[in-house]
C-alpha positions in Angstrom: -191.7 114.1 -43.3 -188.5 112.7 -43.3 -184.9 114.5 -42.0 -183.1 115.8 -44.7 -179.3 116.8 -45.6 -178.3 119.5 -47.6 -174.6 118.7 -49.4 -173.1 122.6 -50.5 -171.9 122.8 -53.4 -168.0 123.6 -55.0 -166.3 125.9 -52.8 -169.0 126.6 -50.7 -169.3 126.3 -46.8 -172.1 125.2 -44.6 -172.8 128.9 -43.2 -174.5 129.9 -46.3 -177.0 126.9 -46.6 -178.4 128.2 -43.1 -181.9 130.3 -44.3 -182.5 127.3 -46.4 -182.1 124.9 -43.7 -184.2 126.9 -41.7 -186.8 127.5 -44.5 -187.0 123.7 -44.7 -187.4 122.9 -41.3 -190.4 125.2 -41.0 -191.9 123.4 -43.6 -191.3 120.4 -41.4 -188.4 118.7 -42.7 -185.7 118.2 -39.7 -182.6 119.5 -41.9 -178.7 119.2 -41.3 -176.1 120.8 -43.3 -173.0 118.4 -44.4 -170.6 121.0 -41.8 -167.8 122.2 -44.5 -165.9 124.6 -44.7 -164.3 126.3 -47.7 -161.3 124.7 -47.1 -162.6 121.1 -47.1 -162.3 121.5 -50.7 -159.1 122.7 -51.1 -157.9 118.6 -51.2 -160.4 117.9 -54.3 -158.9 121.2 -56.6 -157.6 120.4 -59.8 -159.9 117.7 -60.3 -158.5 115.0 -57.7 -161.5 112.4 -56.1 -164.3 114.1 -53.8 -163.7 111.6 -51.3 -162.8 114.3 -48.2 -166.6 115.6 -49.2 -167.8 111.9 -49.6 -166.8 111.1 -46.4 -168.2 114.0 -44.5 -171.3 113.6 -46.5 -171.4 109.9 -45.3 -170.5 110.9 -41.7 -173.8 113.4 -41.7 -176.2 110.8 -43.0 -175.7 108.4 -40.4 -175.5 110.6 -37.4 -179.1 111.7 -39.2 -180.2 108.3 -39.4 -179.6 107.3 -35.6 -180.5 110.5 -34.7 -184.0 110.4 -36.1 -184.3 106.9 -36.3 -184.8 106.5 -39.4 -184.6 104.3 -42.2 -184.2 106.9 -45.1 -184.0 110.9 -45.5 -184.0 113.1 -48.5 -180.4 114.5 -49.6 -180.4 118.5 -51.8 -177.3 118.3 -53.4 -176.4 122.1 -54.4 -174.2 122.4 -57.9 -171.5 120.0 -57.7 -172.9 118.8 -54.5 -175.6 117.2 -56.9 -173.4 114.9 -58.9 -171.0 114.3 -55.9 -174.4 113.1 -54.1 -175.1 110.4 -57.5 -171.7 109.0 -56.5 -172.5 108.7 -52.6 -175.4 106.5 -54.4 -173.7 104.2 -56.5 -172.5 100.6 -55.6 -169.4 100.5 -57.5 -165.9 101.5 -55.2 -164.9 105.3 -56.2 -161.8 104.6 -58.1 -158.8 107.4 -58.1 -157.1 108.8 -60.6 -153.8 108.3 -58.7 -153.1 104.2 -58.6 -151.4 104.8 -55.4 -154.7 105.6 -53.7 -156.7 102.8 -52.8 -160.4 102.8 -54.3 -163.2 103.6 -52.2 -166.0 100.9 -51.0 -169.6 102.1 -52.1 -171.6 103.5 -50.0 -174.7 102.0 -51.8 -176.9 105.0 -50.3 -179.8 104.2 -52.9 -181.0 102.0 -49.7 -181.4 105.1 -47.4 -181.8 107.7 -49.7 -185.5 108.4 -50.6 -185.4 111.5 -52.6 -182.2 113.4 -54.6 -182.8 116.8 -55.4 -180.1 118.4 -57.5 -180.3 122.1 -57.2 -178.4 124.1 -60.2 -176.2 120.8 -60.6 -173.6 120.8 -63.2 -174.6 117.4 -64.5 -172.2 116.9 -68.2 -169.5 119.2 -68.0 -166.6 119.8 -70.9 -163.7 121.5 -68.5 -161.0 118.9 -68.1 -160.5 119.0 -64.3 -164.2 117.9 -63.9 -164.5 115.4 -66.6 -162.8 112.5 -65.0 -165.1 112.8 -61.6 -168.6 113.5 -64.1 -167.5 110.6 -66.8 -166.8 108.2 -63.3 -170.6 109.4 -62.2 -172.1 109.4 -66.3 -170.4 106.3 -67.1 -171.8 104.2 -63.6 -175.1 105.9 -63.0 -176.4 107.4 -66.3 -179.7 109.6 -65.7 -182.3 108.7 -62.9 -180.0 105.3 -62.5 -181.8 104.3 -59.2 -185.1 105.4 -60.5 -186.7 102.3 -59.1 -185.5 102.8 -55.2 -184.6 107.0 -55.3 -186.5 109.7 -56.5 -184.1 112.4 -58.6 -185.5 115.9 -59.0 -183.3 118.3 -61.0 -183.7 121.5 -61.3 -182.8 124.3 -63.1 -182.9 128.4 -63.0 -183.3 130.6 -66.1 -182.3 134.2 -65.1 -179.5 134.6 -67.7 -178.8 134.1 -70.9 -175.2 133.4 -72.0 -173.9 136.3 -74.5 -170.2 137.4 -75.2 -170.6 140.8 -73.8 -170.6 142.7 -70.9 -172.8 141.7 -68.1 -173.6 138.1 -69.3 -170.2 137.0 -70.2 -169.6 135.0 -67.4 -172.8 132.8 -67.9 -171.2 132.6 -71.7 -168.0 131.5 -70.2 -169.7 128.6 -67.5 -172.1 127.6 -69.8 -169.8 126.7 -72.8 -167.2 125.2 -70.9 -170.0 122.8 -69.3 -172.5 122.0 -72.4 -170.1 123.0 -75.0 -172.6 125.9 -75.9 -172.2 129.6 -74.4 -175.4 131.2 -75.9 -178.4 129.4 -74.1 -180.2 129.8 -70.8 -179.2 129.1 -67.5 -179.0 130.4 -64.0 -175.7 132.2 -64.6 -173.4 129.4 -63.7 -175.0 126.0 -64.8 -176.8 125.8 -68.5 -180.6 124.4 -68.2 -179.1 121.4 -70.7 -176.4 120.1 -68.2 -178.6 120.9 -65.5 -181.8 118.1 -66.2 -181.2 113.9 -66.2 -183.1 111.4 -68.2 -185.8 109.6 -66.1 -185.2 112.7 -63.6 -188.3 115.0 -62.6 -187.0 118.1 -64.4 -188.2 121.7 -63.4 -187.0 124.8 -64.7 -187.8 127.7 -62.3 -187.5 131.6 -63.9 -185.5 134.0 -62.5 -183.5 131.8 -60.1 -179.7 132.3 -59.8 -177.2 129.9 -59.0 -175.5 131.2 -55.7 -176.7 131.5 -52.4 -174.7 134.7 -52.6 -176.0 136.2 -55.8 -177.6 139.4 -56.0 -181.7 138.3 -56.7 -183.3 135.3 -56.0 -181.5 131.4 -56.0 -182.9 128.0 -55.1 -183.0 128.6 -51.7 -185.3 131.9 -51.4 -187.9 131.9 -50.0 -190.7 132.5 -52.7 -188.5 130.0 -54.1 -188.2 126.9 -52.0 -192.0 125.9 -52.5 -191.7 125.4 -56.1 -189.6 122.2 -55.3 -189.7 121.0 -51.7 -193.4 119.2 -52.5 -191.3 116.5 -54.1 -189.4 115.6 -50.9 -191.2 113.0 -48.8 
């Protein structure tokens, strides 16, 4: 079984990926969390380049690679940690928005990457301080893009359904602002539309939530975890 790294996603910090990591490496998957913190993001609001989590991300693959040897390892990408992941893929330098900030060389991490499994990943998204990052990754690497070399799992919760009322307007709110449509299904955060990629292995799961801090069940439970980790190799 092959080590495996677990990217957060928006916002989040390392801490909260631990009783996944753990759940994983019971299963026998040596697991490492990129280590952020909250406020490694802080540099990537308003929709700047996710270079500072690039290069973290980067940093924590290698020090897997040597550590086990290795030649590849599977990589979860939670939410935006997903789409930031299909970047760390891509062979094409990570251009800024800002001209005064060099571009990025690829990382071309289709050669050591076996498997991608997006978990709750925001994949389209209409909100104008993501669009330039998603229509970078959309435009490069549409759907499964390294089908042939990486294997992309996607998958999706259905535990709410968006309305404009109380209780579900929040998942009305998310979801229209990242499919353009509030009332459909989704796991309160990310719609099941924007959620799936072409050529991808696409599951949706019932009942599963989108935060590791959400009341219920999310991606990382326990009774929850088996429904995907078979595709990791």
């Amino acid at each position: 079984m092959l080590p495996t790294v677990i990217l957060p996603g928006f916002l989040e910090a390392a801490i909260a990926y631990r009783p996944l990591e753990q759940l994983l490496q019971q299963s026998g998957f040596p697991t490492v969390t990129v280590p952020l913190q909250r406020q490694d993001w802080f540099p990537t609001l308003g929709g700047r380049p996710m270079t500072p989590i690039l290069l973290q991300l980067h940093r924590t693959v290698e020090q897997v690679l040597r550590q086990y040897n290795t030649a590849k390892v599977n990589l979860i990408g939670h939410s935006a940690g997903g789409w930031i992941s299909r970047i760390y893929l891509g062979e094409k330098a990570y251009l800024a928005r800002n001209a005064a900030i060099a571009a990025i060389p690829p990382w071309e991490a289709y050669r050591f990457v076996a498997t991608l499994v997006t978990l709750g990943t925001p994949h389209i998204s209409q909100e104008r301080w993501t669009r330039w990052n998603l229509d970078f990754v959309n435009n490069n690497y549409p759907g499964a893009f390294y089908s042939s070399q990486v294997r992309y799992v996607c998958v999706a919760g259905k535990s709410i359904f968006g309305q404009r009322r109380r209780g579900s307007w929040l998942a009305y709110s998310s979801y229209r602002l990242t499919c353009g449509q509030g009332n459909c299904w989704g796991d309160g955060i990310t719609p099941i539309a924007a959620a799936h990629l072409e050529g991808a292995e696409n599951l949706v799961l019932e009942g599963v939530k989108h935060s590791p801090k959400a009341p219920g069940i999310w991606y990382g439970s326990p009774q929850v975890v088996p429904s995907w980790v078979s595709y990791l190799e």
